[in-house]
N, C-alpha and C positions, 0 to 999 in steps of 0.2 A: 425514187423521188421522195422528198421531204413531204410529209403532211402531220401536222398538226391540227390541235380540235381546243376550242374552247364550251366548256360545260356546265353551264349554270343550273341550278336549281331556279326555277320561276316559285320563290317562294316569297322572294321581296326584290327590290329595286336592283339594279346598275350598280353597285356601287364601285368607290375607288378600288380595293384589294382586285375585284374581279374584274374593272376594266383594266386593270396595268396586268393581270391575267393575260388576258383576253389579248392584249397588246403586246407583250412579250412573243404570244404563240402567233401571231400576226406578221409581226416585224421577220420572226426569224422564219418563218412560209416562204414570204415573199424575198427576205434576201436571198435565198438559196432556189429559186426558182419553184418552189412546191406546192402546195394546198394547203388551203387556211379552212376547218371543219366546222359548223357553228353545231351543237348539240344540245337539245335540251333537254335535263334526267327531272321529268317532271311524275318520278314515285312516288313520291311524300301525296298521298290523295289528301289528307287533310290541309296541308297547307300549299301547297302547287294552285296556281289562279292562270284563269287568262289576263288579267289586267298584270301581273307581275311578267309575264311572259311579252306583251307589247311593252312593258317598260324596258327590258333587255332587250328587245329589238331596238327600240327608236333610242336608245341609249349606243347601241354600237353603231347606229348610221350616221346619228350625229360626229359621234368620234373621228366616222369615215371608214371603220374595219368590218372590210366586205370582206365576208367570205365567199367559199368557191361551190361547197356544198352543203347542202342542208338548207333549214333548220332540220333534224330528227328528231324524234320524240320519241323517249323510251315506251310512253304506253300503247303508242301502235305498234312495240316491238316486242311486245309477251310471248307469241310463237318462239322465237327464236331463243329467248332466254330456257325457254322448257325445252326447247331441244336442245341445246347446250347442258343443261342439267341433267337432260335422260341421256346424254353421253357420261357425263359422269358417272352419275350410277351403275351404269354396266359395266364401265369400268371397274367397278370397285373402289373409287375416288369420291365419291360420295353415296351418304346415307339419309333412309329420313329419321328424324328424330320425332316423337310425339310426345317429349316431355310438354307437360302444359305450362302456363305464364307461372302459378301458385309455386310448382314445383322446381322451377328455375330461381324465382326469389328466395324460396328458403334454400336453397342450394346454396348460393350467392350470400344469404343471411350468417351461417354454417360456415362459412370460408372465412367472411370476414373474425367471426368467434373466434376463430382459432388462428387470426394473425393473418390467412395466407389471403392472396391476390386473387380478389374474385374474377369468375371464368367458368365455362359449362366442362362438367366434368367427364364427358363422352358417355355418358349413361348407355346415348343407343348406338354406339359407334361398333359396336359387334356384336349385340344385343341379338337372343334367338328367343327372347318375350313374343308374342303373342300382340299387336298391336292391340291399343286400346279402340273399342267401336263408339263410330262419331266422333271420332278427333283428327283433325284436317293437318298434317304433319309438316313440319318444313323438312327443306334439303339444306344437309350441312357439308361442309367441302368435311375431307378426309385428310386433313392437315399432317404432316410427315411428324411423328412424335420424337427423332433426336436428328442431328444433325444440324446445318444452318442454313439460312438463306440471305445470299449477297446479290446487291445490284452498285453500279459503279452508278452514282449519282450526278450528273456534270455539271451541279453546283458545287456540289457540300464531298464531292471525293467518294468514294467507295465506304460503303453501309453492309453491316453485317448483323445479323438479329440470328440467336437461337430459335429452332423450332419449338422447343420446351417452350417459348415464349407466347407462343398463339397457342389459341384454342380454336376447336373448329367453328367456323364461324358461319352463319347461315348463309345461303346461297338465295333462296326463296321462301318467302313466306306461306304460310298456310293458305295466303287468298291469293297465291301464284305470284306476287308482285316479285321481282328483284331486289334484293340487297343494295348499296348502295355500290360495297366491291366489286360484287357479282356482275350486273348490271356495266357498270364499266370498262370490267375487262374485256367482256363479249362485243361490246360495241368499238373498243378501240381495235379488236381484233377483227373485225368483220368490218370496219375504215381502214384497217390498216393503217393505222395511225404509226410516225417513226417514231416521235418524238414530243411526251406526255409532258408538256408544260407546265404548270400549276404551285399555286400554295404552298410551305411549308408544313403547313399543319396536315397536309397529307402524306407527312412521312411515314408514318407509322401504318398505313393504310399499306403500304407499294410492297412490304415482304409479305401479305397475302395475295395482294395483287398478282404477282410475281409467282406463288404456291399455285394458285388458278390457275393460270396460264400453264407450268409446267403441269399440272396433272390432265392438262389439254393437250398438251404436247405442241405447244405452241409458241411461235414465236417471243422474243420479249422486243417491247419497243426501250426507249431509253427515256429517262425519266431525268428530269432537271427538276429541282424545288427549290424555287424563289422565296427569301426570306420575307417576314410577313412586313406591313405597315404600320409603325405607331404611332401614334402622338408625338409632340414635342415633350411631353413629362415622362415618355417612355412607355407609359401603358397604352393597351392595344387599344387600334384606331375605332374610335366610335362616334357618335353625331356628335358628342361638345368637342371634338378638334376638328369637326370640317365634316365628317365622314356623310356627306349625302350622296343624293340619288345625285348619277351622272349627270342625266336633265336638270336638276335642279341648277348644277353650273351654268347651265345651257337658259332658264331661267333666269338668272339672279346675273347673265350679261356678259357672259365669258367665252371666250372661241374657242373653239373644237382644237383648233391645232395648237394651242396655249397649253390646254389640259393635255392633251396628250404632249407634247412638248414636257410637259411638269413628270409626268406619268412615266415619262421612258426611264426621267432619271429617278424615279422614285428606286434606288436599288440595282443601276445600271449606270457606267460612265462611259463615255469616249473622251478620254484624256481631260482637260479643263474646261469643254464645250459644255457649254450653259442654252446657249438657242441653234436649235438649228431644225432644219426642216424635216417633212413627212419621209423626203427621197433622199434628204443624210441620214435619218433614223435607219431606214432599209438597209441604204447602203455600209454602215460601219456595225449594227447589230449584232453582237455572237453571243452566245450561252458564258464564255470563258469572264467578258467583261460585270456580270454580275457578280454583287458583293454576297458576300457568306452572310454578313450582320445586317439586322433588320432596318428598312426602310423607316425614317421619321417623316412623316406628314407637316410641311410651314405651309399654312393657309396664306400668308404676309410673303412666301416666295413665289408662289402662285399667280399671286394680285401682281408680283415686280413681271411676271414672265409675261400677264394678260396684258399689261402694262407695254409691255415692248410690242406683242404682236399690234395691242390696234394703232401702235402710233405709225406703223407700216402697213396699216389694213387700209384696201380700198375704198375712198371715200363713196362708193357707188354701193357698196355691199353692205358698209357700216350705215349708211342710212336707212336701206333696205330694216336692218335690223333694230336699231334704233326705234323705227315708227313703232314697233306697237307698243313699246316703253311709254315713250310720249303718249297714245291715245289711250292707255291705262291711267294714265297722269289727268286725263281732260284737254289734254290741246287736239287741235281738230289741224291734222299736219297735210289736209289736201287744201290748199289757200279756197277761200270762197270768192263769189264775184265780189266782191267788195275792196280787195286786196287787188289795188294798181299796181302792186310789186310782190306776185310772189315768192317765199321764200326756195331760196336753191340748196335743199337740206343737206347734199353732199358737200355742198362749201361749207355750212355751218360744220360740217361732222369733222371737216380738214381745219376748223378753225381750234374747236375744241379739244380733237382727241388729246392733243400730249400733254393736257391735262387732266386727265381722269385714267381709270386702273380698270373700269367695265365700262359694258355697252349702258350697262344701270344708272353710273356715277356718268355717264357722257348725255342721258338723258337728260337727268338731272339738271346738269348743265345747259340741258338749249331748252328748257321751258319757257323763260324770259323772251326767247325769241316768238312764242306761240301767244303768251300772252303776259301784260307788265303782272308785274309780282308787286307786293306791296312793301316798303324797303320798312326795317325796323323802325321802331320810332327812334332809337340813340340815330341814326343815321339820318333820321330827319334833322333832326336836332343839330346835328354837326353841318351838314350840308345843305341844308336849305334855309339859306338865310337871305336877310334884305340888301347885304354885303353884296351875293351872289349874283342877285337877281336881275341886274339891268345887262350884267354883261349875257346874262341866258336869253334874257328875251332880245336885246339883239345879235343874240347868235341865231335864233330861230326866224330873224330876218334873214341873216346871208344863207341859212340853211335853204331854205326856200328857193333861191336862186342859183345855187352851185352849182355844178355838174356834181351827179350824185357819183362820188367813188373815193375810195381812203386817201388819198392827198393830201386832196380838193377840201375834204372834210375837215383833214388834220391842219389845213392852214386855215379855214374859218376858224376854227376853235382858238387858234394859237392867236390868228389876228383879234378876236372879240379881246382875247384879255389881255394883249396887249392895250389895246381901247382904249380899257379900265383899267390901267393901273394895276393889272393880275399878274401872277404868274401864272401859267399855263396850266397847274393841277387842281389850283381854286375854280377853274372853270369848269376842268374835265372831270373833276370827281364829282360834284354834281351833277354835272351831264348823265354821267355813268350811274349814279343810282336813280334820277327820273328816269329814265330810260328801261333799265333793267330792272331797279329794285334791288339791285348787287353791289359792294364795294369793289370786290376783285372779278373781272372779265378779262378774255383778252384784251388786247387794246382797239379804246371803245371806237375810233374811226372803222377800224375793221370790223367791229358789231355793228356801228351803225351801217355801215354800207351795205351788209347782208338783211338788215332790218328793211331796210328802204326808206326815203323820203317820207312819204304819206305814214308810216306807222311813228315814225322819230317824231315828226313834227306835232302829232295828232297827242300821244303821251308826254310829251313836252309844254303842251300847253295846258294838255291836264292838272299838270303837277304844280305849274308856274300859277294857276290859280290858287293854289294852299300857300305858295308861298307869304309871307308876312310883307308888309309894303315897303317900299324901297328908301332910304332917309330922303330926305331935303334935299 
């Protein structure tokens, strides 16, 4: 059976690189019917939080990428790591070494002096010294000194590194922690993990990986390395191209299956397909369709994709979402008794969405309906004039009487300025800013009808008092 694992350090947020991780090892679980592992290598003690560890969780639930087992947490799993190491050891496969921090930098100082490629130079690797007393040793794997080591990589093709090229590299620290390698391999080996997902930047990581495992005598899983994510200027993705916290999308009014939508193709194609859903993701997913070259991050391709989903999002859900935009905003979106007509938020959400690109920019947008907005003064100026004004204030006679619903609306309006002598937009674009406070709305019979009688009438006559007096 297929199982994959996704493995964050809880040292900081969700971010993109590790959700499209996380989603990659996800998508290709569940299309091949197998296990999706959630793991956390929370060793870094100094910088490992629990607040970074709930942000990775509510960061993958939002996405939707349930996995099947876990969380795990490497530091309930220190036993294991030490018996995995005291098997090395007896082997012969690993040693301790007591060089201290002092005598490893001047090591390292000495290397660079003389040109070569700093690295530990096995001091205690067959060392029949006398340990030093009070010094807390690490264990260092026992790395094969010639020969090489290959793994067929099922992005980037088969990878072949000299052993000459590692050094042995610690296993566990002095205060028993695991390595970062170490730590990893025993855990994919003890999940049985098939198929290691992950980052490019952990290439260089996999031929010790890989050395571990054989001097365990142990299986190799298979190892895919997706290219990393950059910017649109090419350099690697950070907060000025977009690079936040998952949730923060999730704030700032973007839906889940948008981001991941964006995310699949960050570095993955199925032919020309641009949107398509969570169960076409599954369904067309392989390792093969990932690109070799690095993934570019459009913040502006993103907003076109969030753009598509809500203008297909249920207007029951988007309002759901919408409210607490609004009630950050100060509209109070449960109508009060006062309110003969309250407002039907999912009409308004059906009216506005296909004009706006987040749940943010759709708030934005239905304020006017919670409470009038104050329209610029140039828009006074232009539209509120004495010109206007008779045919407003008897529009706000037949308003009074109508059947309140878009028509019925659109032919008062259309009839007042016929009346007067109007054309139809000298009437309604005033309409449209007493009202809203907006020049551009949808079209305003369909706002006012979701407004209601009693709020149209009520801001209408508000406004029709600043008016300037009407000629002779």
């Amino acid at each position: 059976m297929i199982r994959t694992r996704f493995a964050p350090s809880p040292t900081g947020y969700l971010h993109i690189g590790g959700a499209r991780t996380a989603l990659f090892s996800w998508a290709f679980a569940r299309r091949h019917g197998g296990k999706f592992i959630l793991r956390i290598e929370d060793t870094d003690l100094e910088r490992s939080t629990a607040q970074s560890t709930q942000a990775i969780l509510d960061g993958m639930a939002w996405l939707g990428l349930d996995y099947d087992e876990g969380p795990f947490y490497q530091m309930q799993r220190l036993a294991r790591y030490h018996e995995a190491a005291e098997q090395l050891l007896r082997a012969g496969n690993a040693y301790y070494c007591y060089a201290s921090r002092e005598e490893l930098d001047a090591m390292r100082e000495q290397q660079r002096a003389a040109g070569l490629k700093p690295r530990y130079d096995g001091r205690w690797r067959d060392s029949t010294q006398t340990p030093p007393a009070g010094v807390k040793p690490v264990v260092r794997l026992k790395n094969p000194l010639d020969g090489t080591v290959t793994f067929n990589d099922l992005v980037k093709g088969e990878i072949t590194v000299a052993n000459g090229e590692l050094d042995d590299l610690v296993l566990l620290r002095g205060d028993g922690v695991p390595t970062y390698n170490f730590g990893v391999v025993i855990d994919d080996l003890d999940m049985n993990i098939t198929h290691v997902i992950r980052g490019d930047d952990h290439v260089n990581n996999t031929p010790r990986q890989v050395n571990i495992l054989k001097a365990l005598d142990a299986p190799l899983p298979q190892y895919a390395h997706v290219p990393m994510i950059l910017g649109a200027d090419g350099e690697r993705l950070s907060k000025r191209h977009g690079a936040v916290s998952v949730v923060q999308y999730r704030d700032d009014g973007y839906l889940p299956e948008a981001l991941v939508n964006y995310l699949a193709r960050l570095g993955w194609s199925h032919g020309d397909e641009e949107l398509f859903s969570r169960e076409q993701l599954v369904e067309w997913f392989d390792l093969a369709s990932i690109n070799c070259s690095p993934a570019k991050f459009n913040p502006e391709k993103l907003q076109w994709i969030n753009q598509q989903y809500l203008k297909s999002a249920d207007d029951t859900r988007l309002a759901k979402l919408v409210t607490p935009f609004l009630e950050a905003d100060g509209c109070v979106v449960v109508a009060g008794e006062d309110r003969s007509n309250p407002l039907d938020l999912p009409k308004v959400t059906n009216l506005l969405k296909e004009r706006v690109s987040t749940v943010a920019e759709l708030a934005d947008a239905a304020v006017y309906f919670f409470r009038p907005l104050e329209p610029a003064e140039e828009l006074k100026q232009q539209y509120f004039t004495a010109e206007a004004k008779p045919a407003l204030v008897d529009l706000v006679e037949r308003f009074a009487v109508i059947e309140w619903e878009s028509h019925a609306i659109h032919d008062a309006i259309k009839t007042a300025a016929t009346a007067h002598g109007m054309k139809m937009p000298k009437v309604a674009m005033p309409l449209r800013v007493m009202v809203t406070g907006e020049a551009q709305t949808p079209s305003i019979n369909a706002v006012l009808e979701l407004l209601g009688r009693e709020e149209t009438l009520k801001r209408m006559n508000e406004r029709l008092a600043g008016f300037p007096a009407s000629p002779p």
